[in-house]
C-alpha positions as CSV (number, residue, x, y, z in Angstrom):
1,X,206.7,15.4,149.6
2,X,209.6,12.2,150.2
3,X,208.8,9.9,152.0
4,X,211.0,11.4,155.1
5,X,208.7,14.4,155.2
6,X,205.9,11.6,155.4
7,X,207.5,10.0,158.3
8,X,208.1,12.5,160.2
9,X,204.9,14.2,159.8
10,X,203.1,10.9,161.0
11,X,205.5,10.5,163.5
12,X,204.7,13.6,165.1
13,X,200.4,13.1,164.7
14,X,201.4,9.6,166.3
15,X,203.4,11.2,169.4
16,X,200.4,13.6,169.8
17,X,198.0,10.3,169.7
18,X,200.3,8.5,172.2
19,X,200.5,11.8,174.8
20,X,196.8,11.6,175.3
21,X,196.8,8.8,177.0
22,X,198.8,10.4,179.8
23,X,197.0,13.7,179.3
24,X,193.3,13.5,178.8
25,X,192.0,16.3,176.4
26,X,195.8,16.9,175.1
27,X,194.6,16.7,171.7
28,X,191.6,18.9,171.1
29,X,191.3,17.7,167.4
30,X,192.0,14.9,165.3
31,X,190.8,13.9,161.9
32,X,193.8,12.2,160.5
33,X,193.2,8.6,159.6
34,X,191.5,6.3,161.7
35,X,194.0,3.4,161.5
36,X,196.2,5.9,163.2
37,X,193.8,6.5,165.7
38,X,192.8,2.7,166.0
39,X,197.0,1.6,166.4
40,X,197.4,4.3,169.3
41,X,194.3,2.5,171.0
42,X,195.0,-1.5,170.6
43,X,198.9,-0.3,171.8
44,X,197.6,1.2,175.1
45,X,199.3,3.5,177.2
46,X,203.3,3.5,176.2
47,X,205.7,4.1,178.7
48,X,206.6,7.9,179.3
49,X,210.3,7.3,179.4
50,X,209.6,5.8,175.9
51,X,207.5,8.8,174.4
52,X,210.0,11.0,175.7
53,X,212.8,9.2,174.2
54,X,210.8,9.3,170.6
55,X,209.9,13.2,171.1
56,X,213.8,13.8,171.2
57,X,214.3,11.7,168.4
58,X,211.6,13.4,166.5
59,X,213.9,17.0,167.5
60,X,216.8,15.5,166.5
61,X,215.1,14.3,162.9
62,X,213.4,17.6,162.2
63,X,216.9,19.5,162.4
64,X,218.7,16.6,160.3
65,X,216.4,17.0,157.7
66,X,217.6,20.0,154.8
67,X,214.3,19.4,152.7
68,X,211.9,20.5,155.3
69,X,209.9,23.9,154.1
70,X,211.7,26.4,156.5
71,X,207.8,27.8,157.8
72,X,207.1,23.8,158.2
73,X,210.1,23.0,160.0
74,X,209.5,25.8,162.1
75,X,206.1,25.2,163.4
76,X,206.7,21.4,163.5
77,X,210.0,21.9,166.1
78,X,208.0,24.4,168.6
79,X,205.1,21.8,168.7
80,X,208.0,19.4,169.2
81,X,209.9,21.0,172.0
82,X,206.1,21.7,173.4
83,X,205.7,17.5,173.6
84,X,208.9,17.4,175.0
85,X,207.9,20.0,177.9
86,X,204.9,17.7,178.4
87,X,207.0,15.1,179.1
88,X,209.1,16.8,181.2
89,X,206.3,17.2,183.6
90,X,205.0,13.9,183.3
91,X,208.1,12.6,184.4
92,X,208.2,14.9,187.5
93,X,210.5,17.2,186.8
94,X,209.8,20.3,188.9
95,X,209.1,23.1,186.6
96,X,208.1,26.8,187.1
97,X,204.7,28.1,185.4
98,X,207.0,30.4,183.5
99,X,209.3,27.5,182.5
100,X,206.3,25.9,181.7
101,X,204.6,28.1,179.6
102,X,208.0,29.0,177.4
103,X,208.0,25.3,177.0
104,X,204.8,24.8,175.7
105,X,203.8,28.1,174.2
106,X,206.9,30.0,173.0
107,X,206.1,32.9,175.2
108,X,207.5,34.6,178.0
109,X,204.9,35.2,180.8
110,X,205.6,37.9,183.6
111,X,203.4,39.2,186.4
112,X,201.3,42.3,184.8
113,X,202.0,45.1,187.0
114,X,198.5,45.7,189.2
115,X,199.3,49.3,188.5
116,X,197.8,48.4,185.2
117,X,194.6,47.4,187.1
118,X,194.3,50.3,189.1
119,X,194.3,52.7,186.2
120,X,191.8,50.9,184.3
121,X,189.5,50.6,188.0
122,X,189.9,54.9,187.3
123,X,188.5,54.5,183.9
124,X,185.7,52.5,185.1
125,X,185.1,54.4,187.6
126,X,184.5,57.9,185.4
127,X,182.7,54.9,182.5
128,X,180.2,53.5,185.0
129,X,177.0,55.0,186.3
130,X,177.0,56.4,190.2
131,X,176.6,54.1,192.9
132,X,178.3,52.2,195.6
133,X,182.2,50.3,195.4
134,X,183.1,50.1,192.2
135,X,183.0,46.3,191.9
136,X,179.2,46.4,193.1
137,X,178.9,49.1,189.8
138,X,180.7,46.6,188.0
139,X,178.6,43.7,189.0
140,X,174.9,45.6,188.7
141,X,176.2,46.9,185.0
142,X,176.6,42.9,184.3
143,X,173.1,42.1,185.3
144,X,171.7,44.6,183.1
145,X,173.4,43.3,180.4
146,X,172.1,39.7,181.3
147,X,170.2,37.9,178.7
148,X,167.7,34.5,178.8
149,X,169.2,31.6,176.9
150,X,165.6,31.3,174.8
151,X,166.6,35.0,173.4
152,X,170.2,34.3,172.8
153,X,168.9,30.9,170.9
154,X,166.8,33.4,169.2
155,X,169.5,36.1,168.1
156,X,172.4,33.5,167.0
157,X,171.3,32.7,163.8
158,X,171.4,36.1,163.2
159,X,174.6,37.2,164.3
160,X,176.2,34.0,162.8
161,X,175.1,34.8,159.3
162,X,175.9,38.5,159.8
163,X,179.3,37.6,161.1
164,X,180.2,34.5,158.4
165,X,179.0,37.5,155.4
166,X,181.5,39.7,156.5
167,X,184.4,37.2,157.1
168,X,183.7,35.6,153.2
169,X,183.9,39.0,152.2
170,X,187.3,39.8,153.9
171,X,189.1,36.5,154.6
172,X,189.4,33.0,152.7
173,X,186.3,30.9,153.9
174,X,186.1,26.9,153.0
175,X,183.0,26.7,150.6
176,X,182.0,23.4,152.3
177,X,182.5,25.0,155.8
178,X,179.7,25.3,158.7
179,X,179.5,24.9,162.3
180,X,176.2,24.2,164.8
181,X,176.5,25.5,168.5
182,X,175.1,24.0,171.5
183,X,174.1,25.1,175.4
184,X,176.2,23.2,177.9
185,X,176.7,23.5,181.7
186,X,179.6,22.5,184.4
187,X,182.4,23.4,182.3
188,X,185.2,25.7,183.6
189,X,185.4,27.9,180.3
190,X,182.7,30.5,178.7
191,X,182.6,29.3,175.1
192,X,184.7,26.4,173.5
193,X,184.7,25.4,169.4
194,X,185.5,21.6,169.0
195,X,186.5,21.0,165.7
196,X,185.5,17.8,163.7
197,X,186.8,17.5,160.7
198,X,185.4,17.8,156.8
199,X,185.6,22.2,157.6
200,X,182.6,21.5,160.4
201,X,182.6,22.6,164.2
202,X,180.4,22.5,167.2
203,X,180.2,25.3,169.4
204,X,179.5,24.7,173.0
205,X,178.1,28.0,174.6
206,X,178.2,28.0,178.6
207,X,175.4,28.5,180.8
208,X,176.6,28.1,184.3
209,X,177.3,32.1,184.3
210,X,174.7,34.5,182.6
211,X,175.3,35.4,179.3
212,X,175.0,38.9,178.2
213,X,173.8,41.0,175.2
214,X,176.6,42.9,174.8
215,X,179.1,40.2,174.6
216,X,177.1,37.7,172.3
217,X,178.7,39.0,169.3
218,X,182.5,38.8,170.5
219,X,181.8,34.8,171.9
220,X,180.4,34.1,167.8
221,X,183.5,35.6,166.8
222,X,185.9,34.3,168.6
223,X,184.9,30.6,168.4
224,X,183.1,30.4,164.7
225,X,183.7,33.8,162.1
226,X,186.6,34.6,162.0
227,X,187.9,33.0,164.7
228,X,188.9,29.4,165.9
229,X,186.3,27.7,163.2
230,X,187.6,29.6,160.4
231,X,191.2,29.3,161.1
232,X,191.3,25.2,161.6
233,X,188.6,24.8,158.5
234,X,191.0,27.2,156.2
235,X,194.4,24.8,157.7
236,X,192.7,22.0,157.0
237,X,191.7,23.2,153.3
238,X,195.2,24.5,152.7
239,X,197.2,22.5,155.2
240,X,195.7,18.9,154.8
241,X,193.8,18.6,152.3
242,X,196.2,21.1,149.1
243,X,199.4,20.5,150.5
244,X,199.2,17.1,152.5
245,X,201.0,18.3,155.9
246,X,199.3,15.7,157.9
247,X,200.7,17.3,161.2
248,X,197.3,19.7,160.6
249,X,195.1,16.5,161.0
250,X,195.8,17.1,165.1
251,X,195.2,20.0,167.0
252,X,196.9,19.7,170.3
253,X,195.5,22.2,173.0
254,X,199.4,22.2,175.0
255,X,201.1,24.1,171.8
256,X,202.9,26.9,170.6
257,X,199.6,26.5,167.7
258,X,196.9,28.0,171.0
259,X,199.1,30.8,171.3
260,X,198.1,32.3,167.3
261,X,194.7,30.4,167.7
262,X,193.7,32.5,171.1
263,X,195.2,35.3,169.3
264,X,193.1,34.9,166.4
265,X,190.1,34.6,168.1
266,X,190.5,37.5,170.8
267,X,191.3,39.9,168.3
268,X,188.3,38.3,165.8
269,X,185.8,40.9,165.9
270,X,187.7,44.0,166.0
271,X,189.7,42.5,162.8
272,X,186.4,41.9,160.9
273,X,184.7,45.1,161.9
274,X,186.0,48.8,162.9
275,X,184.8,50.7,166.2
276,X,182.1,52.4,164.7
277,X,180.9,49.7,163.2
278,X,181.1,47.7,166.4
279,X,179.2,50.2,168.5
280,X,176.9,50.5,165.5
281,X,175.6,46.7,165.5
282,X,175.3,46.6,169.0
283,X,172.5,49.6,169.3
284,X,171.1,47.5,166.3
285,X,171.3,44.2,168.1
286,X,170.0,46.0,172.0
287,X,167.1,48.1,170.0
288,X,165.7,44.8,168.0
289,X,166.3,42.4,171.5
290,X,164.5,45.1,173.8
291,X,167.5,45.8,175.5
292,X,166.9,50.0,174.0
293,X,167.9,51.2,177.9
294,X,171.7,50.5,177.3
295,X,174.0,52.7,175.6
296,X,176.0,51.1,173.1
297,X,178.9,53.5,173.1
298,X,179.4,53.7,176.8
299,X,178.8,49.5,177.0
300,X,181.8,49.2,174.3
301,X,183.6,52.1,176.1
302,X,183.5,50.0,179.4
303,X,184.7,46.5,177.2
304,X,187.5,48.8,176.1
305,X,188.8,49.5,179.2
306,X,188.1,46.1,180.5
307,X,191.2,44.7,178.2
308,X,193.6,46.1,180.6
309,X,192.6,43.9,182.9
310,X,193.8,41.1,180.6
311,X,197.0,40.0,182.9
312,X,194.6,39.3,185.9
313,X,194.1,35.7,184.9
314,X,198.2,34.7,184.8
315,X,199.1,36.6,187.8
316,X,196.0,34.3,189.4
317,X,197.7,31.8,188.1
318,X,201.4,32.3,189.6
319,X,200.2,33.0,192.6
320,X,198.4,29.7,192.8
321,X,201.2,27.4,191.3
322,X,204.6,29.4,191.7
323,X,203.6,31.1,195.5
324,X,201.6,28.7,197.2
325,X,198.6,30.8,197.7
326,X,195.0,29.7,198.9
327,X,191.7,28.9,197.0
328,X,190.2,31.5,198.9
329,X,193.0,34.2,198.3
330,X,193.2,33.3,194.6
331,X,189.0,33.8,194.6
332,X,189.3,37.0,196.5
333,X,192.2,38.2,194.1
334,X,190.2,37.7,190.7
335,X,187.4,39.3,192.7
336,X,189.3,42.5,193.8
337,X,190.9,43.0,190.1
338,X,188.4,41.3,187.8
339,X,185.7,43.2,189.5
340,X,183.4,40.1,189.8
341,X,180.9,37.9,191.5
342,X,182.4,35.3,193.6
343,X,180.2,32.5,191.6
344,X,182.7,34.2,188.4
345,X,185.4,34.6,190.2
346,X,185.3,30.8,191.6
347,X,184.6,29.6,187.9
348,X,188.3,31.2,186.8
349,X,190.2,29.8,189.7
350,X,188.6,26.1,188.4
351,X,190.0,26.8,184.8
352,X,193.1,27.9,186.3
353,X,193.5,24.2,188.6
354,X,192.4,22.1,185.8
355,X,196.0,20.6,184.8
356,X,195.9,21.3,180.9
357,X,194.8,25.1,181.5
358,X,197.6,26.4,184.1
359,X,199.6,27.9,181.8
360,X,197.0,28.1,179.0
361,X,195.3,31.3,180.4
362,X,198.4,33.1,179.4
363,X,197.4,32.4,175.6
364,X,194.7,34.5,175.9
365,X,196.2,37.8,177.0
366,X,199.7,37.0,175.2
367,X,198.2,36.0,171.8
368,X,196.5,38.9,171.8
369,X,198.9,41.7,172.2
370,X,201.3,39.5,169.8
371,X,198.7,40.2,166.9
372,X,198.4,43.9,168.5
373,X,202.2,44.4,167.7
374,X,201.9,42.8,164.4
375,X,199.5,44.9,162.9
376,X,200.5,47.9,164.6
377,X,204.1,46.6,163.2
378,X,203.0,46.7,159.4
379,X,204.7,49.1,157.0
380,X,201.6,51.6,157.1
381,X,199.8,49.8,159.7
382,X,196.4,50.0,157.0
383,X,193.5,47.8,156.7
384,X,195.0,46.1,153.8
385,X,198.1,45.5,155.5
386,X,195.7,43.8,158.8
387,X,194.0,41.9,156.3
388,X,197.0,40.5,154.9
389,X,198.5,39.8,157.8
390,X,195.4,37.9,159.2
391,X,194.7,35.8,156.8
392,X,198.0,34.2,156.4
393,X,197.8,33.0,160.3
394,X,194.3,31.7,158.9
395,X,196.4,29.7,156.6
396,X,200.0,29.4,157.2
397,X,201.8,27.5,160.3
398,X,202.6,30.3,162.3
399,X,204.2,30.0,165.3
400,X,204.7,32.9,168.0
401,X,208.5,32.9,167.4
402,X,207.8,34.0,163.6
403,X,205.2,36.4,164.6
404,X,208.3,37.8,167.2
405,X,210.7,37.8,163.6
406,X,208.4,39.6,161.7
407,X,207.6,42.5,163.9
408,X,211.7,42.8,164.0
């Protein structure tokens, strides 16, 4: 690596330091060095006009440079042009959620189509046992499903090991990797994996809402095997630690890098396990739990079906930044669609006003369906050729923009 590569690379970690100051929780992991750490803090806040001036500078260096690893410059000038949307805002410069979010995520968000909703609302209907309104079917199947945090403590250790088996056998897996998980309340999302550093994570599990049997193996996926824990412990093995990109040593949670981590994770169990199998673990997992009155099949039918209702969170989302509607109507929205409580319901709309998260729920449903065009993309669309293509966004910089390249 020269020593420009160097420079830019710490350049860019410093920027990312720098940014938090305005933007609490901007950078969702760091374990670079600590002096860089330590100049940011004894600096103090820098000016905005000043960070944006060295984020365009940092542009302008990354496409000066002809030594730059095409995949590295790549990655490094979307999370670029992502600071430089940051800043944008900071500054005040009116933007629209979707300028926003093709700013910071390399995505292009629309409104979903309700039509979407209604069809899978039919599904349900014909899925879900006879009863009243649909959403009071939907909400009575939830509370079946509803599980005590003393059993879940008592099934994790379980499905962790199961789960972390399967991913060795599949994916690459740090040999020094491992992660603990906590119960937390009064946060706005269900599950979260902060990553530390040294191929360790702590998982923070939710308990404002109920948790639920039937979901308790998807949450484990998506934040520990093979999902979030095992994508950031295999970057920092390969990224950091083989090939000394630095730039790896941050995570920054307002990226074009959430878009192919929430795409990773969403997709996480499905990846590491077929339908069958799926359907299979969970009559194993309600049988040994005492949970033998639920029907596996039907409960991963209903899931199924529940994807389509995906796009409910950004269209909550543009109408409560781009058309000026209400609390109450953006509540009663997620309520109508979602099929939820109002407690649930409530708990979206405060993700969705938390500043760093209102264009972030479109990472969910767009990550997704990127990796669902990928795979269904590949030469004969096999197992293999899924495998393949999941591990290298385990442990390449992938940005969404390549994903887009390689489907074409």
């Amino acid at each position: 690596m020269t020593t420009t590569l160097e420079t830019i690379a710490e350049r860019y970690v410093k920027l990312g330091l720098a940014l938090e100051a305005h933007l609490p929780g901007y950078v969702d992991a760091y374990y670079g060095p600590d002096a860089w750490r330590a100049e940011v803090e004894v600096t103090g806040p820098r000016p905005v006009a000043a960070l944006a001036i060295e984020a365009d500078a940092l542009a302008e260096a990354l496409d000066a440079d002809p030594e730059l690893d095409p995949q590295r410059h790549d990655f490094l000038a979307a999370q670029v042009r992502a600071m430089q949307t940051s800043l944008r805002a900071l500054r005040g410069e009116p933007l629209s959620l979707t300028e926003e979010a093709e700013g910071l995520y390399d995505i292009h968000p629309a409104w979903t189509d309700e039509a979407i909703f209604d069809e899978a609302h039919h599904e349900l209907d014909d899925l879900l046992p006879p009863g009243g309104s649909l959403i009071e079917r939907m909400i009575a199947r939830r509370a079946v499903l509803e599980i005590p945090v003393e059993q879940v403590k008592s099934l994790l250790g379980e499905i962790t090991a199961a789960l972390r088996q399967r991913t060795k056998a599949r994916f690459p897996l740090p040999e020094d990797e491992a992660f603990e998980v906590h119960f937390v309340k009064d946060q706005p999302w269900s599950g979260y994996n902060w990553y530390l550093g040294g191929c360790r994570s702590r998982i923070d599990i939710n308990t404002d809402l109920p948790l639920r049997i039937a979901h308790l193996t998807g949450l484990l996926a998506h934040e520990g095997y093979p999902g979030h824990h095992t994508e950031l412990a295999n970057k920092e093995l390969r990224l950091v630690r083989e090939r000394g990109w630095i730039e790896h040593s941050i995570a920054l949670i307002n990226s074009p890098s959430c878009v192919i981590a929430e795409g990773i994770a969403t997709r996480a169990l499905e990846v590491l396990l077929e339908r069958e199998e799926i359907i299979a673990w969970q009559a194993e997992l309600f049988r040994r739990a005492g949970y033998d009155h639920l029907d596996a099949r039907r409960e991963h039918a209903i899931d199924e079906v529940g994807r389509k209702l995906a796009g409910i969170g950004g269209n909550a989302a543009f109408l409560l930044h781009d058309r000026g509607a209400r609390d109450d109507e953006v509540v009663a929205y997620i309520q109508r669609y979602r099929l939820v409580t109002v407690e649930e319901a409530r708990k979206t709309l405060s993700f969705l006003k938390a500043p760093r998260n209102r264009s972030y729920i479109f990472t969910y449903h767009y990550g997704g369906e990127l990796l669902d065009a990928l795979f269904a993309a590949a030469p004969l669309a096999t197992l293999a050729d899924r495998d393949a293509w999941f591990s290298r966004l385990l442990t390449e910089p992938v940005t969404p923009g390549q994903i887009r390249a390689w489907i074409d």
